[in-house]
PLY file of the C-alpha trace (Angstrom):
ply
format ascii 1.0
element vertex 338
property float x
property float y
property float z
element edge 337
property int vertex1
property int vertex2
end_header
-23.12 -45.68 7.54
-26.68 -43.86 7.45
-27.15 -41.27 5.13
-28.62 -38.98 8.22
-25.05 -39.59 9.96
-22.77 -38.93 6.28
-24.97 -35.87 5.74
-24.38 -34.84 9.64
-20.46 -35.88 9.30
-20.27 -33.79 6.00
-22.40 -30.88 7.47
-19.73 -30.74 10.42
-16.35 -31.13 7.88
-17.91 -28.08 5.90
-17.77 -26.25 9.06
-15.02 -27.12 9.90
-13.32 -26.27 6.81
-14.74 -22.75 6.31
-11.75 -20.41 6.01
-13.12 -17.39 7.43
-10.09 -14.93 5.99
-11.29 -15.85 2.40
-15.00 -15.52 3.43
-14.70 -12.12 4.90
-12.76 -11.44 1.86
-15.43 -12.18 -0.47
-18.16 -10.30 1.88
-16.21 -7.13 1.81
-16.35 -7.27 -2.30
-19.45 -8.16 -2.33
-19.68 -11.70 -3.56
-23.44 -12.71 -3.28
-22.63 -16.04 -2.57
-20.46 -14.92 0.51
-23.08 -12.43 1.73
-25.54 -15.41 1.79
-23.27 -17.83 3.38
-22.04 -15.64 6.29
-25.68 -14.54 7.14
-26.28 -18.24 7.41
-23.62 -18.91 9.75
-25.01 -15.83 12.22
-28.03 -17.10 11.75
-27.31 -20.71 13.04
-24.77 -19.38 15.75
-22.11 -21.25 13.69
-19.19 -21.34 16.00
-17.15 -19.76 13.23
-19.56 -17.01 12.64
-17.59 -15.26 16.03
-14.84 -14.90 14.13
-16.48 -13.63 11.09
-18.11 -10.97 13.05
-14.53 -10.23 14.61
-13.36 -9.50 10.77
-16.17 -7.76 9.39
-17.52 -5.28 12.11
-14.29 -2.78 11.48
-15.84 -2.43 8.06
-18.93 -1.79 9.21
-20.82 1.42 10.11
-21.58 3.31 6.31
-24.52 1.48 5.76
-28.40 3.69 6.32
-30.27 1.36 8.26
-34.41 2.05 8.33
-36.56 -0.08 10.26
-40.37 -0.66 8.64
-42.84 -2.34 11.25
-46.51 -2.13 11.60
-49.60 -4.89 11.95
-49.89 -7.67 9.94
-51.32 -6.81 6.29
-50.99 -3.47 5.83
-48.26 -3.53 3.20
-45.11 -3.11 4.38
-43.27 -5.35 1.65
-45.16 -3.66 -0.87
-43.56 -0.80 0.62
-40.41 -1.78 1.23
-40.26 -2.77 -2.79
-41.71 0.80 -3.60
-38.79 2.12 -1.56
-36.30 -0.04 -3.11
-37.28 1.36 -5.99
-36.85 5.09 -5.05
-33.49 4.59 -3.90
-31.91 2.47 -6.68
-33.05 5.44 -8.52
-31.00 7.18 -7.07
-28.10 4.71 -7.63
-27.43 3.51 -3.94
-27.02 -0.21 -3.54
-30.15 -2.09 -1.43
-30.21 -4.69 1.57
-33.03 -5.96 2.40
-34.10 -8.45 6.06
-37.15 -9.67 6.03
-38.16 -11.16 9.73
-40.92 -13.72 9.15
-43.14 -15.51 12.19
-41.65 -18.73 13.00
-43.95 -21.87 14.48
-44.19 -22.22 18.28
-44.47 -25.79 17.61
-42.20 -26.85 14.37
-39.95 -22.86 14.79
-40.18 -23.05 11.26
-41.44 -20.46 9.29
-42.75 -19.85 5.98
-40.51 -17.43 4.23
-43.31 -15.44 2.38
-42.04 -11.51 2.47
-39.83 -11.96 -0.91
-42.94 -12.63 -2.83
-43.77 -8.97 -2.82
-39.93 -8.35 -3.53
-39.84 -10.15 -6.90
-39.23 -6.80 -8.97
-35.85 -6.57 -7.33
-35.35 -10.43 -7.48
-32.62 -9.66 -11.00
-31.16 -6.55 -9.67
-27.60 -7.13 -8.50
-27.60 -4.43 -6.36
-30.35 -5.40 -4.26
-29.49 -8.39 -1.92
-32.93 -9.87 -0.34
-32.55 -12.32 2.80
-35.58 -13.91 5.02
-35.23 -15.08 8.33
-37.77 -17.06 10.63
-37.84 -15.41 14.36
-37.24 -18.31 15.65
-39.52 -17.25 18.89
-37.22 -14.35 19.37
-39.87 -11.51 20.73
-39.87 -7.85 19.58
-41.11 -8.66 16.04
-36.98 -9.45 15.15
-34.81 -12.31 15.00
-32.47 -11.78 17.88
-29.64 -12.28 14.95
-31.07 -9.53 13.12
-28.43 -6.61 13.93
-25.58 -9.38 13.06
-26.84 -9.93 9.99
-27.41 -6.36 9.01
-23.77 -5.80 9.85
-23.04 -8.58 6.90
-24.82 -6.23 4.45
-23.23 -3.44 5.97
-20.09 -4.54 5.59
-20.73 -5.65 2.14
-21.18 -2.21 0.86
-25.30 -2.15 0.81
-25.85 1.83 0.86
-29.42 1.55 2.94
-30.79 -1.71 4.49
-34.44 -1.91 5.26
-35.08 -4.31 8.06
-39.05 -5.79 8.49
-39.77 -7.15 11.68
-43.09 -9.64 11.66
-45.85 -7.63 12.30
-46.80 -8.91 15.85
-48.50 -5.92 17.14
-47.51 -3.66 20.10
-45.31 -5.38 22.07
-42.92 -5.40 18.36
-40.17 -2.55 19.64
-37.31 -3.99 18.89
-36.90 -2.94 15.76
-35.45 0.40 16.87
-32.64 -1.34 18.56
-31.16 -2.17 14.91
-32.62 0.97 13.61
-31.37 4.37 12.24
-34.53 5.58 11.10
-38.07 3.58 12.24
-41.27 3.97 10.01
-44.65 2.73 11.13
-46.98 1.55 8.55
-50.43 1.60 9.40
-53.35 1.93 7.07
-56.96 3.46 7.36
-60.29 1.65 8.07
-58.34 -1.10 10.40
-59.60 -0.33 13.89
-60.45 2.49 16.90
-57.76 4.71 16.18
-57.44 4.84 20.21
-55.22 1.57 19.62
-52.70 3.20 18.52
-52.64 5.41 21.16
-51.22 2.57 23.41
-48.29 2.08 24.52
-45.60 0.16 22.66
-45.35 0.43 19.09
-46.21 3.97 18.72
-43.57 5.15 20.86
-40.99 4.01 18.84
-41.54 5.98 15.15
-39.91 8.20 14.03
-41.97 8.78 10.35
-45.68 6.92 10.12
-46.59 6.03 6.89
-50.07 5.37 6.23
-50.25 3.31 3.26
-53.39 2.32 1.28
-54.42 6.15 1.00
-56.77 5.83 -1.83
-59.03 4.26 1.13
-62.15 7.02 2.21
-60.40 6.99 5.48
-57.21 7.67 4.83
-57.30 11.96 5.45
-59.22 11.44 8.66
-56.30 8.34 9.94
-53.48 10.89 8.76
-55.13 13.37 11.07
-55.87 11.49 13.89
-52.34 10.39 13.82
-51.16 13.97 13.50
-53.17 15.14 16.77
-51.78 12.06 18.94
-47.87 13.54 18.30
-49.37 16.88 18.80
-50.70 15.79 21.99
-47.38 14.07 23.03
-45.66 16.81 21.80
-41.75 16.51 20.62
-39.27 14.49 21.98
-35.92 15.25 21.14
-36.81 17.83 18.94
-38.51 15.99 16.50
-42.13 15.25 15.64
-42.52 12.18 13.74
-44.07 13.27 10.06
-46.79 11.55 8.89
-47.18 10.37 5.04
-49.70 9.10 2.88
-48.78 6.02 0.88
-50.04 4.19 -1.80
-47.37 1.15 -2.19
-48.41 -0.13 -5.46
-48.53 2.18 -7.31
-45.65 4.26 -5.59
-47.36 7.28 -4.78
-46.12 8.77 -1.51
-42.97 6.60 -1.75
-41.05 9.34 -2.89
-41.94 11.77 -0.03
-41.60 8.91 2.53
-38.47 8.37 1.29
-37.50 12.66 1.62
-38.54 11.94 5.23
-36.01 9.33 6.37
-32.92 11.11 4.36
-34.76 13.94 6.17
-34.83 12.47 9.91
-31.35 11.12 9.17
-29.59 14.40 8.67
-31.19 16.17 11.46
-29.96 13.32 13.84
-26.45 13.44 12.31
-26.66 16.98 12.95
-27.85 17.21 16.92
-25.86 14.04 17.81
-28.56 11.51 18.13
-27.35 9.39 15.11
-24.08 8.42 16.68
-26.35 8.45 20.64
-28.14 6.01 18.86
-26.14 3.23 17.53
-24.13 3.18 20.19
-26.93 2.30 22.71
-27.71 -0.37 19.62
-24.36 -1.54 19.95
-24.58 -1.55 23.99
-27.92 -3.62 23.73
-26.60 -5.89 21.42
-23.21 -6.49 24.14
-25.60 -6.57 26.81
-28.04 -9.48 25.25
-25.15 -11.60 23.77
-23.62 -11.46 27.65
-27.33 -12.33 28.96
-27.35 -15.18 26.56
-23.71 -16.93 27.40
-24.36 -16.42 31.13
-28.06 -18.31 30.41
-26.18 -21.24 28.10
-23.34 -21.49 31.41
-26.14 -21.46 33.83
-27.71 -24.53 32.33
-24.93 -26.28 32.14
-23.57 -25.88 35.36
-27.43 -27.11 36.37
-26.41 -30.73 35.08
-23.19 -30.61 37.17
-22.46 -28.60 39.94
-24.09 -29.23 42.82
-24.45 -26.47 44.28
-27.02 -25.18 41.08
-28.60 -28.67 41.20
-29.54 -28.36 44.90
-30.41 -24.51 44.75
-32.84 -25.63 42.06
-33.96 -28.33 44.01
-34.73 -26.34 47.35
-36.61 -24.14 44.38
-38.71 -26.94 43.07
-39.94 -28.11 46.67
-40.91 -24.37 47.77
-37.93 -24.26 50.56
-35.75 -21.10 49.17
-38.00 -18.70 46.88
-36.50 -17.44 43.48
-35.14 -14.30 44.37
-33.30 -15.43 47.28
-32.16 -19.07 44.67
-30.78 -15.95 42.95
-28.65 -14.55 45.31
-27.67 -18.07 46.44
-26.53 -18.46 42.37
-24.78 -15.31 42.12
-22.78 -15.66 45.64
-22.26 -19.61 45.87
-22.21 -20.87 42.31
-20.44 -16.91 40.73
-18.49 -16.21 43.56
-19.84 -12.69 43.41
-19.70 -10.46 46.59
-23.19 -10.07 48.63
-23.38 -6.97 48.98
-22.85 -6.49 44.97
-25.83 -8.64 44.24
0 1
1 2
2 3
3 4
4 5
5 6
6 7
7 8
8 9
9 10
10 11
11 12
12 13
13 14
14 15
15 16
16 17
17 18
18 19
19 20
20 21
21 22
22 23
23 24
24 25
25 26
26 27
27 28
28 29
29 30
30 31
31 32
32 33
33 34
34 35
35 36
36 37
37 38
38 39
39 40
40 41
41 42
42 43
43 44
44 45
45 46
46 47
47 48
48 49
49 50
50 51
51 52
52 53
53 54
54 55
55 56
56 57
57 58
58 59
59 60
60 61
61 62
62 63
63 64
64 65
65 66
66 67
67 68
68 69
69 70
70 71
71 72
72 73
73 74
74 75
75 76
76 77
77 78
78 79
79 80
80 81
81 82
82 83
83 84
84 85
85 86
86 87
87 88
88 89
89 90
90 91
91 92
92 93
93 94
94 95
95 96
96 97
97 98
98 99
99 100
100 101
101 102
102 103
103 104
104 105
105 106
106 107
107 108
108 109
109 110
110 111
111 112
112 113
113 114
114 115
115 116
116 117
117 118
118 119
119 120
120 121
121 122
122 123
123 124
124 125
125 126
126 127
127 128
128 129
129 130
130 131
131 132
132 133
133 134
134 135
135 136
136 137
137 138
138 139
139 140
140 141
141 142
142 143
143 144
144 145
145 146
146 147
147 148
148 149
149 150
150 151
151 152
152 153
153 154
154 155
155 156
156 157
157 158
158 159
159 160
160 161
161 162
162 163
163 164
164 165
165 166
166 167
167 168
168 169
169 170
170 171
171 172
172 173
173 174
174 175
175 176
176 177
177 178
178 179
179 180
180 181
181 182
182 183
183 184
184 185
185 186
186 187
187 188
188 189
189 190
190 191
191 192
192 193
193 194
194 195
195 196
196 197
197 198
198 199
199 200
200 201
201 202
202 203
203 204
204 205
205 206
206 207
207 208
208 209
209 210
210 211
211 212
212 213
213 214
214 215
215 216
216 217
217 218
218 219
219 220
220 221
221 222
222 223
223 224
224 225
225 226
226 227
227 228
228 229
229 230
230 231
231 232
232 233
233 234
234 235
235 236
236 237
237 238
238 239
239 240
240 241
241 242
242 243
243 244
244 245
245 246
246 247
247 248
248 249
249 250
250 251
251 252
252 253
253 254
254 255
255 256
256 257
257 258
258 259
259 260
260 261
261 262
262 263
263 264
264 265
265 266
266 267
267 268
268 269
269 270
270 271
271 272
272 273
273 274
274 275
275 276
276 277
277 278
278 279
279 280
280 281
281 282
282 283
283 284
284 285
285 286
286 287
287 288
288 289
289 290
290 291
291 292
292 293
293 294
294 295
295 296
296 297
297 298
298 299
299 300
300 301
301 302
302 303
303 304
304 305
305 306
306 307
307 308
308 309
309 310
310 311
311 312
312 313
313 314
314 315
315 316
316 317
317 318
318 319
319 320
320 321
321 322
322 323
323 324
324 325
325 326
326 327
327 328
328 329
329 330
330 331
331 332
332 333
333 334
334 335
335 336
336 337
């Protein structure tokens, strides 16, 4: 037998042969090795990973979640070690997802972030994972919030979560979010960039990091007079702190700010508001993605989907009346609920 087919065979038997109980066991003490291997099976969309989830999410919900996003290159790993840093100081335990860009072509991805996280590499309380995006959009892998719930339930005390760095359209992040912090840095561009809409709608602290740069005091205020202008939402103004990764100044302040933003959205209600439209999302896209796996199945055999697709394809039914046509004749659903 080929080696491609004993490795395949073997690949399927260990699957097979995972015995979720004992896994979720060793997640919930903590076992490295565990952590790794069930963040692996999300990550894949193992089909015992489901069950996994099942086990661990009633464990989950302690963990401090903080979302760090901004452009490509300016710092945010160097950051994120800074801050990693700053809070094993204070003796809380660290997890850390790091989203890399995957290839359009190959959707591989060169898993680069932990380079910049090498301090921490020893530490057994920090727990460092990289994942490609796979193509997922939003600057996230769309197994992101699964995985953080692994850490979670692991007994990480804060998780920091970097999405890739994309640009504006990279929002998602605050969908797996407790806290989001937006790391710019001076000197990179018309500050009116910023100003558009999409990734500065979503902060809720701005860090501007490289502020030994002769910009840095005018960036921090033209940042501070675009929230003025926008004025609070909520009832809170997103602070604005100057950074300086390497050699951690800032970091401590930056880090007062999210313990900061976190207790005054414990206190007016947003935290829990929050994570449970996370949670909704998250039910919402998983749904979205079964009913999209169905729908192309049933497009290889039922016939009523093939020819629907087929009146598509030769211009006779347009696509929003093919979905109607899917919903009523292929979903049974009522027409006057579509």
């Amino acid at each position: 037998m080929p080696a491609v087919q004993i490795l395949h065979l073997g690949a399927q038997v260990m699957t097979h042969r995972v015995d979720t109980n004992a896994l979720a066991e060793r997640v919930l003490k903590g076992d490295r090795r565990a952590v790794a291997r069930a963040i692996s099976l999300v990550e894949n969309r193992d089909p015992v990973a489901e069950e996994l989830t099942r086990r661990l999410f009633p464990h989950t919900g302690r963990a401090q979640r903080v979302g760090i996003t901004g452009p490509p290159g300016v710092g945010k790993s160097s950051l994120i070690s800074s801050l990693i840093s700053v809070v094993r100081s204070k003796g809380k335990t660290v997890g850390v997802i790091s989203v890399d860009p995957s290839s359009p072509f190959t959707r591989g991805a060169l898993l680069g972030d932990r380079i910049r996280l090498t301090d921490h590499f020893l530490d057994p309380d920090v727990f460092i994972r990289s994942m490609g995006s796979r193509g997922h959009l939003g600057g996230l892998s769309e197994t992101t919030l699964e995985a953080s719930l692994v850490l979670d339930a692991a007994g990480n005390d804060v998780i920091f979560l970097e999405s890739v760095g994309v640009g504006q359209s990279e929002i998602e992040v605050v969908r797996v979010s407790d806290t989001v912090v937006l790391v710019l840095m001076p000197g990179s561009g018309d500050s009116i960039q910023a100003l558009k809409a999409g990734v500065m709608e979503i902060p809720d602290i701005v860090a501007v990091n490289k502020k030994d740069h002769p910009q840095a005091d005018q960036t921090i205020d033209e940042i501070y007079g675009m929230f003025c202008l926008r004025g609070e939402r909520g009832g809170w103004t997103p602070p604005v702190v100057g950074t300086q990764a390497l050699t951690g100044e800032g970091v401590e302040e930056l880090w007062e700010q999210i313990e900061g933003h976190v207790a005054w959205a414990r206190e007016c209600g947003e935290f829990s508001k929050r994570r449970a439209r996370q949670l909704e999302h998250e039910v919402f896209a998983l749904a979205l993605q079964r009913m999209g796996e169905r729908m192309r199945r049933e497009a290889r055999s039922n016939p009523d989907l093939a020819g629907i697709l087929q009146s598509v394809a030769q211009r006779e039914t347009d696509p929003l009346s093919a979905v109607r046509q899917v919903l009523t004749r292929v979903f049974s659903v009522e027409d006057d609920e579509v």
